[in-house]
VEXVEXSE-466251 format. One record per residue (C-alpha): residue in one letter; x, y, z. Coordinates in pm, whole numbers, plus 50000, padded with zeros to 5 digits. Example, Ala and Ser with C-alpha at 12.3 -4.5 7.8 and 13.67 -1.06 7.14 Angstrom:
# residues 2
A512304955050780/S513674989450714/
END
This chain:
# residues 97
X500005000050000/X501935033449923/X502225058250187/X500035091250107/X499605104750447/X501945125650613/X502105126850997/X504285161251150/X505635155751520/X507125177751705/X509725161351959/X512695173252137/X516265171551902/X518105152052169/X514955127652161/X515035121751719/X518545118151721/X518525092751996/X515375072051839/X517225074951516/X520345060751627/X518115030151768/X516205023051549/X518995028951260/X520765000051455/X518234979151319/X517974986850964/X514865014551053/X513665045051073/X512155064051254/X509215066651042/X509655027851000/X509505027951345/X506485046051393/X504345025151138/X505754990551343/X504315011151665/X500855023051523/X500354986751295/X500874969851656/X498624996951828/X495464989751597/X496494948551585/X496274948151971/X493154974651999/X495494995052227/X499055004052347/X501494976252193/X502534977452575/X501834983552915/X501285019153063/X501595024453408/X501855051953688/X504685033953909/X504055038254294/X506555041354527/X506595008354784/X506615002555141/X509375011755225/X509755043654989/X506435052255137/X507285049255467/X510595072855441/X508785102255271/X505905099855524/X509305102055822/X510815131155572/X507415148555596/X507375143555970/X510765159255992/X510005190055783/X507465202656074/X509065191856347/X510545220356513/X512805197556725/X514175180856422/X518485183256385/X520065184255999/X523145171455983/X525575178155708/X527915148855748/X527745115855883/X530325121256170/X528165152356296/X525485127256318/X527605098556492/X528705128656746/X525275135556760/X524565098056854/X527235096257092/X526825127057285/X522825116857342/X524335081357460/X526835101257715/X523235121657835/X521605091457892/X524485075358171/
END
């Protein structure tokens, strides 16, 4: 079928180049490319893959909701260095004796 319609995109410089170095490394281009990606998108009714907002787990969860404690706690120390914070540690083992 010969190609009559043209499709304009407007994506960052950095971005082309890169995509055209891929997909040159495989004998495409990027207009190759973006048939293989919309003939897959209308074959599978949908992305060819899977989109997803990520969310942070646990553990991630659990240190942002500390951070957040931290940022509004007036009593909170910063430290700028790990040996200010092992002084830190050892001077509030010396209070406790």
């Amino acid at each position: 079928m010969p190609r009559s319609a043209v499709l304009n995109l407007r994506i960052e410089p950095e971005i082309k180049a890169d995509a055209e170095e891929l997909f040159g490394s495989f004998g495409l281009t990027v207009t190759d490319a973006v048939n293989v990606f919309l003939r897959q998108s209308l074959m599978r009714g949908g992305f060819p893959f899977e989109i997803v907002r990520h969310k942070p787990n646990a553990v991630a969860q659990a240190a942002v909701a500390e951070a957040e404690l931290l940022l509004h706690d007036p009593n909170a120390k910063s430290f700028t260095s790990m040996e200010d914070l092992r002084a830190e540690l050892l001077s509030d083992e010396d209070d406790d004796v």
